[in-house]
C-alpha positions as CSV (number, residue, x, y, z in Angstrom):
1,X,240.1,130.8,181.4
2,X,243.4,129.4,181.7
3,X,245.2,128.6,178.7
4,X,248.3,127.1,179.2
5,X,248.0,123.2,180.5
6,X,247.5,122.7,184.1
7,X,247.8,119.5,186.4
8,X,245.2,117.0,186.9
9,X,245.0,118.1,190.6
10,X,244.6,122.0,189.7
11,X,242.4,121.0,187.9
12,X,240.3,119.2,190.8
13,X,241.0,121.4,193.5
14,X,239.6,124.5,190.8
15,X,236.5,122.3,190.4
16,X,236.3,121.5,194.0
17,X,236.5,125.7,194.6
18,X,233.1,126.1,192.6
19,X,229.9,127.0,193.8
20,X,227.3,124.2,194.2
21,X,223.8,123.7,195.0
22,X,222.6,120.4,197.0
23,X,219.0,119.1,198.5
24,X,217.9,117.5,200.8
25,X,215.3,114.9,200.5
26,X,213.7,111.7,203.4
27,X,214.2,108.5,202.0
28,X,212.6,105.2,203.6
29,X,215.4,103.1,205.4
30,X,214.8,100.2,203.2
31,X,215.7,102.2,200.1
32,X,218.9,104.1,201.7
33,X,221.3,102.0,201.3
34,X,224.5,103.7,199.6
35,X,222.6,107.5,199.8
36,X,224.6,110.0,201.8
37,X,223.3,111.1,205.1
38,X,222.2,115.1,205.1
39,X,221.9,115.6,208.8
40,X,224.2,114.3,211.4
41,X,222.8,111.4,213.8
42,X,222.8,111.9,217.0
43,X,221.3,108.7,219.5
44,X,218.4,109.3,221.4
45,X,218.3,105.8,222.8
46,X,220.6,103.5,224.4
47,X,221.9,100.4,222.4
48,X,220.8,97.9,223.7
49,X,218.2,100.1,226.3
50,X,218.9,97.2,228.9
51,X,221.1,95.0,230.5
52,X,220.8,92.0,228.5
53,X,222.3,88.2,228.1
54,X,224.7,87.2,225.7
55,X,224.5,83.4,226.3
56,X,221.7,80.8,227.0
57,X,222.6,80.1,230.5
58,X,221.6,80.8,234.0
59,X,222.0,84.8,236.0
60,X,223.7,84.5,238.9
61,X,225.6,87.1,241.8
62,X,228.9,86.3,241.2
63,X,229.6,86.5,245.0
64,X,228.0,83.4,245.8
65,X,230.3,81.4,243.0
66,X,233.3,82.5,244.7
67,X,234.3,79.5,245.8
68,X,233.4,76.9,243.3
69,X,235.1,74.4,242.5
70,X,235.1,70.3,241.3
71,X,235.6,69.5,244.6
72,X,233.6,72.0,246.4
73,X,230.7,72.6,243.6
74,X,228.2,75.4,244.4
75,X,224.5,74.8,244.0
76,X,222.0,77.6,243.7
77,X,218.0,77.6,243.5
78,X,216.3,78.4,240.4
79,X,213.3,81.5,240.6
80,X,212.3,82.0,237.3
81,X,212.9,81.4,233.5
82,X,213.7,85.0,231.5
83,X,213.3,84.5,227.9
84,X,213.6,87.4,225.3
85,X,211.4,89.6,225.3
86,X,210.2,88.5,229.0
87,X,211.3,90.7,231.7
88,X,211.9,89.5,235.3
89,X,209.5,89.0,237.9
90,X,212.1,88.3,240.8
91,X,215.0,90.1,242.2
92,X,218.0,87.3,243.2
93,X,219.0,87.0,246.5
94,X,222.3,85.1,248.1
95,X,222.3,81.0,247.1
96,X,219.1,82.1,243.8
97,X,219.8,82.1,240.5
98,X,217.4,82.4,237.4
99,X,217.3,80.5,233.8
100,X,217.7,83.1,231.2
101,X,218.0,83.2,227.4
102,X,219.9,85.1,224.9
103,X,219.0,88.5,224.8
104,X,216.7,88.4,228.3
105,X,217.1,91.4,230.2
106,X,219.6,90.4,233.3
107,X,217.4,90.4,236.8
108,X,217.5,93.0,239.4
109,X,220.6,91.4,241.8
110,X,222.4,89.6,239.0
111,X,225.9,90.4,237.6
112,X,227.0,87.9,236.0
113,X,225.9,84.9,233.8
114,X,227.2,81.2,233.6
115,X,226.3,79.8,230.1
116,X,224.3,76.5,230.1
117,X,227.4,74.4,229.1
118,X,229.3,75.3,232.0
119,X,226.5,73.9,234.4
120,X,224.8,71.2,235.4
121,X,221.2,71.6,236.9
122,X,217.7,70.4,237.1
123,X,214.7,72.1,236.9
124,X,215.0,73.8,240.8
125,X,218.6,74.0,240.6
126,X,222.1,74.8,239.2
127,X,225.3,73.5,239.8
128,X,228.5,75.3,239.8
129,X,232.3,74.5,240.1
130,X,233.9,77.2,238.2
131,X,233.3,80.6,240.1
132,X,232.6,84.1,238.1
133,X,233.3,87.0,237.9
134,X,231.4,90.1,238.2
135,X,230.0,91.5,234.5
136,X,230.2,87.9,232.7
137,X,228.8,87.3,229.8
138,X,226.5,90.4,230.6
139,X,225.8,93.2,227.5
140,X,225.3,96.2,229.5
141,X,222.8,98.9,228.5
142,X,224.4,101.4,225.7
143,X,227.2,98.9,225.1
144,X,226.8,99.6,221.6
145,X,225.6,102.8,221.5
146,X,225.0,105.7,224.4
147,X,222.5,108.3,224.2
148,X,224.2,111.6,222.9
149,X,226.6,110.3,221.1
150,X,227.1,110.7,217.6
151,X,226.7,108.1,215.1
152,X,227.7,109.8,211.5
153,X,227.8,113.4,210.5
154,X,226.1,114.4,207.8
155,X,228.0,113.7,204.5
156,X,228.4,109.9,205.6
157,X,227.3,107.2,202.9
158,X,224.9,105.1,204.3
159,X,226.3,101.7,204.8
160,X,224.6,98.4,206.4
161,X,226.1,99.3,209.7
162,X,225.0,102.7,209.8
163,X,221.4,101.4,208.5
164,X,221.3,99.2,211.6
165,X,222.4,102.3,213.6
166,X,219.1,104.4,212.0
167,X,216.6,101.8,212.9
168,X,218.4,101.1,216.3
169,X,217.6,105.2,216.9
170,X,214.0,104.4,215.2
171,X,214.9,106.6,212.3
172,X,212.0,105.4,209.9
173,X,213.2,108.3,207.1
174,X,216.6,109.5,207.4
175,X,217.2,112.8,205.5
176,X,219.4,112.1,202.6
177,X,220.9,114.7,199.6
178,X,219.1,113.7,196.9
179,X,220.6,111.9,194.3
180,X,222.3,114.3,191.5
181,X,221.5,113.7,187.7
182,X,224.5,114.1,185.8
183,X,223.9,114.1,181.8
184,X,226.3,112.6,179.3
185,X,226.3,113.8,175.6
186,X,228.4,111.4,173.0
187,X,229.4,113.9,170.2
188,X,230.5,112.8,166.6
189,X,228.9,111.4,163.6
190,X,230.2,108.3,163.2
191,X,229.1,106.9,166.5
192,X,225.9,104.6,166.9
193,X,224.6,102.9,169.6
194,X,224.1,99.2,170.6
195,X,221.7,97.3,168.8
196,X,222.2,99.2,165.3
197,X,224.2,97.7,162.4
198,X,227.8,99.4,162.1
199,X,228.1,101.1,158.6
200,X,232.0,101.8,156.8
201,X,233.4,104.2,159.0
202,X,231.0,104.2,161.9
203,X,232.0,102.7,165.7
204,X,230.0,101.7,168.6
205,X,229.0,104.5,171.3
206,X,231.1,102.7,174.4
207,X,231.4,105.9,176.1
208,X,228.1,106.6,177.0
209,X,228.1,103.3,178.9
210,X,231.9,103.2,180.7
211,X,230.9,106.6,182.1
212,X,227.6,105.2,182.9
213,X,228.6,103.3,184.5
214,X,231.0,105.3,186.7
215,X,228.7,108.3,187.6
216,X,226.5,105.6,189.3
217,X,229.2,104.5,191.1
218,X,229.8,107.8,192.1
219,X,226.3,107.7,193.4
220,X,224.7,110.1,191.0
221,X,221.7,109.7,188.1
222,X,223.5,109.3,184.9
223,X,221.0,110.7,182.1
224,X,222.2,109.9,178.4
225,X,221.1,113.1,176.3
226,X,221.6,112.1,172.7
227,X,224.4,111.9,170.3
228,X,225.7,115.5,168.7
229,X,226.7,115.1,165.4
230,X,229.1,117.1,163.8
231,X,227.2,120.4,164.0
232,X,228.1,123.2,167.0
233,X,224.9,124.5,167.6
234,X,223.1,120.8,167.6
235,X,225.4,119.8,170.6
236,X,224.8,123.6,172.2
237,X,221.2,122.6,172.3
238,X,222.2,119.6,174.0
239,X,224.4,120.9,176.6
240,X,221.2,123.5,177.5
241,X,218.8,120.7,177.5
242,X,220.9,118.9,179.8
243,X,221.5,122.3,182.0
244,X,217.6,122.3,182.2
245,X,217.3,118.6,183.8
246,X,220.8,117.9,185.2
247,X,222.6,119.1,188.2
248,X,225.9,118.9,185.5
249,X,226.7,117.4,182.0
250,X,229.3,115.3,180.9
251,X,230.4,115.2,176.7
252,X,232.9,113.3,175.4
253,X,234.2,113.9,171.9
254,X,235.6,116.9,170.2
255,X,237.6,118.5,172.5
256,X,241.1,118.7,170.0
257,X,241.8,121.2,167.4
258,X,241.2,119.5,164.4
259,X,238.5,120.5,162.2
260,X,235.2,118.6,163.7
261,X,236.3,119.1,167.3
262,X,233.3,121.6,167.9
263,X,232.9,120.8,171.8
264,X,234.4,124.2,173.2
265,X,232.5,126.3,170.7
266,X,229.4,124.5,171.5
267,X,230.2,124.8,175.5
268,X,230.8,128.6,174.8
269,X,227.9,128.8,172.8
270,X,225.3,127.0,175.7
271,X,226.5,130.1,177.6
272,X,229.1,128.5,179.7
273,X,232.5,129.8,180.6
274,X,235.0,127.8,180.4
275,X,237.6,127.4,183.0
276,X,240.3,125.1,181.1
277,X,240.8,123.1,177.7
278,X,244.0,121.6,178.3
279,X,245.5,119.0,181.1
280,X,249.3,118.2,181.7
281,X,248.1,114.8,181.8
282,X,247.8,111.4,179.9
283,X,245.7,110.0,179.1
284,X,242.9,112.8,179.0
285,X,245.1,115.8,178.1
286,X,242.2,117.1,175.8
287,X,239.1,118.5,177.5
288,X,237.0,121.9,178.4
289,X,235.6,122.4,181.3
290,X,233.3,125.3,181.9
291,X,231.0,126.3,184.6
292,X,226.6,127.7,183.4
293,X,224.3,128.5,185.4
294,X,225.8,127.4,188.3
295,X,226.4,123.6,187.3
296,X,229.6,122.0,185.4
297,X,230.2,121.1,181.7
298,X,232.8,118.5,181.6
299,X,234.0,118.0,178.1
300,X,236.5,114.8,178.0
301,X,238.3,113.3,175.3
302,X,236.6,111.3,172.7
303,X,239.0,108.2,173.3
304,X,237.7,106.1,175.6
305,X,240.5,105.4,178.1
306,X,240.8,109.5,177.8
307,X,237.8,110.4,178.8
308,X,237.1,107.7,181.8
309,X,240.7,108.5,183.3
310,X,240.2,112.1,183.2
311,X,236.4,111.4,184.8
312,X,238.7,109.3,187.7
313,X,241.3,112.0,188.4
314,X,239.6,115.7,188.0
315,X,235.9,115.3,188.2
316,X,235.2,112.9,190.2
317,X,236.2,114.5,193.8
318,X,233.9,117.3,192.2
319,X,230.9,115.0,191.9
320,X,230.8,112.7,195.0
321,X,231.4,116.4,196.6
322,X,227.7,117.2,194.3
323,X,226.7,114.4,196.0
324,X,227.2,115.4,199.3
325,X,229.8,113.7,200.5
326,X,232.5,114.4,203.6
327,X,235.2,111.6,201.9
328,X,235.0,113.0,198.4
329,X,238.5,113.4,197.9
330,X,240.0,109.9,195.7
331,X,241.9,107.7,198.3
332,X,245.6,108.4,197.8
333,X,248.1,105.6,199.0
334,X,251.9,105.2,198.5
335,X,252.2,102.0,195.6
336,X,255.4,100.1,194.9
337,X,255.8,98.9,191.0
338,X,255.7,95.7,190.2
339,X,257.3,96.2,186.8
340,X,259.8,98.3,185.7
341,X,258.9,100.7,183.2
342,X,261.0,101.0,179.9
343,X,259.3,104.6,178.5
344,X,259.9,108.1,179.9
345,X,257.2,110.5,180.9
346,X,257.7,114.1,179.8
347,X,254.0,114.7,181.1
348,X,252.4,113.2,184.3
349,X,251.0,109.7,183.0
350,X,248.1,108.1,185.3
351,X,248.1,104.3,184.7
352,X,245.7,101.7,185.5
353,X,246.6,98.6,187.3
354,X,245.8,96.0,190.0
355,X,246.9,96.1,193.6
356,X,248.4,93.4,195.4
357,X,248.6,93.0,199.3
358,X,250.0,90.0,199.4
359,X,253.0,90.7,200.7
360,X,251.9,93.1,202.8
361,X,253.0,96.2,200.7
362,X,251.0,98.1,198.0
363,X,252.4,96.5,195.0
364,X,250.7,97.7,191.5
365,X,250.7,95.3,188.7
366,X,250.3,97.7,185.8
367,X,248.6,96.6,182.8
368,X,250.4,95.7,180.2
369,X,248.6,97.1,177.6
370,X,248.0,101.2,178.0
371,X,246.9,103.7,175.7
372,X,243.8,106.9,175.1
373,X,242.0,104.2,173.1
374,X,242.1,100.9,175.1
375,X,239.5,100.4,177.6
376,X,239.4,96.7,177.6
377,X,242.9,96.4,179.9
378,X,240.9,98.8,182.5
379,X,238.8,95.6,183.4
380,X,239.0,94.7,186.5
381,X,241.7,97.7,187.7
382,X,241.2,99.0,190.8
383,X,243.8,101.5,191.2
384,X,246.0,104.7,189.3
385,X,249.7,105.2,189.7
386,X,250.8,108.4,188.8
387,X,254.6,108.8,186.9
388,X,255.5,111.9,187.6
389,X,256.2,114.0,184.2
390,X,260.1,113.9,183.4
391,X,260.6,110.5,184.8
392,X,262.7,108.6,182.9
393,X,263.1,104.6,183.0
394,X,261.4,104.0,186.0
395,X,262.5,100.5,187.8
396,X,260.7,97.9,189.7
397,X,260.4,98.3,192.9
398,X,260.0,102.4,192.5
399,X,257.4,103.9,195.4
400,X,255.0,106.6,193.0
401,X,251.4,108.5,194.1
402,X,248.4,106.4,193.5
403,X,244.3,106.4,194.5
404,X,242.3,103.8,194.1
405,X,239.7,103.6,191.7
């Protein structure tokens, strides 16, 4: 175990150095939006399989419209109408053309096509007096997508474009990683939950639901296990439930040295070892991370901005990675400060803020308000800076680390 306090990225690239077990499951393509892809795609077919239109218009050899003009219009006989779906009966030959729709395969001889609004015509003819030129206004076969190629490796989330891309390669049930259950423990006997009168001395259970609500965004199964009062071996009997029906377990609470922090024993006592109980971080510093059974016990802070920083920063590269995920790492980008800021950092500080483009550079607005214990000013936040520890008055305008969040 390390003992001394270690950086919020040693701490996620040790996490991300761990041992862990993923399967593989089909999923209807309906139901696979936002899963991750298990198995690279390769295309079988040709997108689009034809030669198609991409106007309602007429198909045409763009040799006879060479020399079209207002005062020299070119006028071509009509063989057939192509609608989509249809396929051609006719091959075109010098001075024919044939009427075809959006999406009609293009006829044998044609190689180009003159949209409807460019033309004038009847029901035997068409009129010209602008000429073409060769591959108009034509979506040649595999335009989109060529057999062979790749599509997305395996590790991809599946997004609307590459759900399109499945049923264009008649993938019915792609093979996803199946969805990781990750269990969260509250610990602490003056929490209760939603719905129940607060007694003296007794607060609501918010962080079952802000880390909720992040592990699903992460794209796993959150599972809440209970609340562990005050009492080691009630919250070791937790962690092991949780061991038995989640791929890894997340308890907040307890993590200190005071008196009632009881997490670490308890993790010890579940039969975990643990890896680290201290972060040169804030918020979040508190924790204990451990490793049973081949599966992580995170144990975060009790304070709610704590514990759903220190989810952002160290475990969550380790879960989208449970997932399945290639792009697990957080998104790091350079961020200029919109504020200058007054207090020094003698540890790394991570703080929440909102990022502006509007001037065409990463500018963070940092929230005013920051703290282990205030969650409300994370509303709406969508990225971290990072100060790095030492830093003394840092000034507007100031380029730090961030990711987005």
């Amino acid at each position: 175990m390390k003992k001394d306090a270690i950086s919020y990225t040693e701490a996620r690239d040790l996490l991300l150095s761990l041992p862990m077990r993923t399967e593989t499951e089909t999923v209807p393509l309906p139901k696979c939006w936002g899963r991750v892809l298990a198995q690279p795609l390769f295309a079988e077919e040709n997108v689009p399989p034809f030669d198609r239109s991409a106007y309602d218009g007429y198909a045409v050899r763009a040799a006879d419209t060479a020399d079209a003009s207002d005062r020299h219009p070119v006028t071509l006989r009509i063989l057939e109408e192509i609608p989509a779906g249809g396929v051609s009966r006719c091959s075109l030959t010098a001075g024919t053309a044939a009427k075809i729709l959006t999406g009609a395969p293009i006829p044998e001889g044609c190689d180009s096509v003159v949209p409807f609004e460019k033309t004038t015509f009847t029901e035997s003819e068409v009129t010209l007096t602008v000429p073409c030129r060769p591959g108009a206004n034509v979506i040649l076969a595999g335009e989109d997508v060529q057999s062979g190629s790749l599509l997305a490796s395996a590790g991809t989330v599946i997004d609307a474009s590459l759900m399109a891309s499945l049923a264009g390669q008649n993938v019915s049930h792609p093979c996803c990683f199946r969805i990781p259950k990750v269990g969260i423990i509250s610990t602490g006997s003056e929490l209760l939950d939603v719905g129940v009168p607060l007694a003296p001395g007794q607060i609501r259970n918010t962080n079952r639901y802000s880390l909720s609500g992040a592990l699903r965004s992460l794209g796993t199964e959150p599972v809440f296990l209970g609340i562990g009062r005050d009492n080691a071996s009630q919250i070791a009997s937790l962690i092991r439930q949780g061991l038995d029906r989640c791929d890894a377990v997340i308890l907040t609470g307890g993590v200190s040295v005071g008196d009632y922090d009881l997490t670490p024993e308890a993790v010890t006592m579940a039969g975990a070892d643990v890896l680290f109980e201290r972060l040169a971080m804030k918020p979040g510093k508190a924790c204990c991370f451990g490793t049973a059974e081949g599966k992580l016990i995170a144990g975060l802070s009790g304070h709610p901005a704590s514990s759903l920083i220190a989810l952002c920063a160290v475990a969550a590269p380790y879960i989208k990675k449970l997932c399945g995920r290639r792009d697990f790492m957080n998104r790091e980008i350079p961020v200029t400060l919109g504020e200058t800021l007054e207090k020094a950092a003698s540890v790394t500080r991570l703080m929440w803020g909102t990022l502006d483009l509007t001037g065409g550079t990463a500018v963070v607005h940092l929230s005013s308000r920051q703290g282990n214990v205030i969650i409300s000013s994370i509303i709406g936040t969508d990225v971290l800076a990072e100060i790095p520890a030492g830093s003394g008055p840092v000034e507007k305008g100031t380029t730090v680390k961030g990711f987005l969040i």
